[in-house]
N, C-alpha and C positions, 0 to 999 in steps of 0.2 A: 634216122629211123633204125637204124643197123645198131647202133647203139643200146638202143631201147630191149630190142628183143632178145642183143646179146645179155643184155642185165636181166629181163627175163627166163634165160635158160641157165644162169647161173642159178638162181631160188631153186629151193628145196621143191619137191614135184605137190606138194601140195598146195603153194602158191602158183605152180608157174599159170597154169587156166587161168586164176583169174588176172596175174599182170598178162596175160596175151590178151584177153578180154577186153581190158581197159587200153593197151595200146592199141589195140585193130580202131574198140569204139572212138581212142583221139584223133587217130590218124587219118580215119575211113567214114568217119559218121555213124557211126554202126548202134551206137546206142538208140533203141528205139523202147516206148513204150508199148505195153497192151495193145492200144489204139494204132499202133502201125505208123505215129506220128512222132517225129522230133520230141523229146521232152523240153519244148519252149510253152514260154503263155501265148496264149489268144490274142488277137490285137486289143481286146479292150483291157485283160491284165497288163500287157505290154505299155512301156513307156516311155518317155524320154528323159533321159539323167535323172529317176527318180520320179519323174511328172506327169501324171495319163496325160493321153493326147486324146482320146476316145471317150465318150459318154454312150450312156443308151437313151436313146429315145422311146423305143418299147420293145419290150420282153415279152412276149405270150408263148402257149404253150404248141403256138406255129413257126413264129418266127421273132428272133432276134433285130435287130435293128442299132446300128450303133454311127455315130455321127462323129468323126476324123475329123481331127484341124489340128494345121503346120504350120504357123508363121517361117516365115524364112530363118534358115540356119537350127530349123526345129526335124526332127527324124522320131523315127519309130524302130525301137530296137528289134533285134532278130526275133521271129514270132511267125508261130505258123496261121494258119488257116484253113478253116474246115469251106465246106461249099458255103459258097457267096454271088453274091451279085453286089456291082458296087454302080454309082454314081456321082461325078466331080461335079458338086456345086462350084467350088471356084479352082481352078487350075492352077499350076505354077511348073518348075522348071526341078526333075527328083534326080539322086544318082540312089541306082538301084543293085542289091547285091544279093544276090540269088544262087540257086543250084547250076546256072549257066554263066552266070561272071557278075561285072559292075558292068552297069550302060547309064547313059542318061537320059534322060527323057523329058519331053515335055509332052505334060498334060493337060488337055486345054479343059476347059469350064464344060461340062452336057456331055463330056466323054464319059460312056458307059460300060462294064466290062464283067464276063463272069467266068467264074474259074470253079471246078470242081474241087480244086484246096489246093494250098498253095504250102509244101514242105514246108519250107521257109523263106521268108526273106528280112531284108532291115532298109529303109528305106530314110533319105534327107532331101529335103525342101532347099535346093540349093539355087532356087529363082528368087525372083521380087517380092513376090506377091504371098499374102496367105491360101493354103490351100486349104477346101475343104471336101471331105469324100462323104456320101453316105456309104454304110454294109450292110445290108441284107441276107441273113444268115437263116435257110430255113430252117428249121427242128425236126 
């Protein structure tokens, strides 16, 4: 990182703001949008190597609804989340990578869970089984 800032303070004073900018935002996370949120997609933009994993079931102008499925060795890339409620139709075994590290986890089948929003995270199905979630996103 010393490196970084040292090429930073060598630029002329009109660049240096913004290469300190863009190093703090690589370094630090610092880039945020308007919204106060990560500039990642939504879980249902978000996808896996190219491939959604999420469909909507219904859209109104209350609440979203989106339906998650991970065959095994299937993930969902880094992608924030606004307020939600979720529940696992079918369970499986995830390694999770978040603002507090990797864990792993298993999630069983009728596990329910709600989170006010979730910065980000990126998540793989590293069990047996297909998993499937619903989201419930109010409006």
């Amino acid at each position: 990182m010393k490196y970084y800032f040292k090429t930073c303070i060598e630029m002329p004073k009109m660049q240096l703001r913004l290469c300190l900018t863009i190093v703090m935002a690589f370094f630090f996370g610092c880039a945020k949008n308007s919204g106060n949120e990560l500039q990642l997609p939504d879980p249902l933009e978000a996808g896996w190597k190219g491939e959604a994993v999420c469909e909507v079931l219904e859209e109104n102008e209350k609440v979203r609804v989106l339906q998650c499925t991970f065959p095994p060795g299937v993930g969902h890339e880094r992608h924030y989340h606004p307020e939600h409620f979720g529940y696992t139709l079918a369970g499986s075994n995830f390694r999770i990578k978040d603002t507090t590290g990797v864990r792993e986890v298993n999630v069983p089948s009728g596990y329910s869970f709600y989170n006010e929003k979730i910065e980000w995270h990126e998540v793989l199905n590293i069990g047996t089984d297909t998993a499937v979630f619903l989201i419930m996103e109010p409006k």
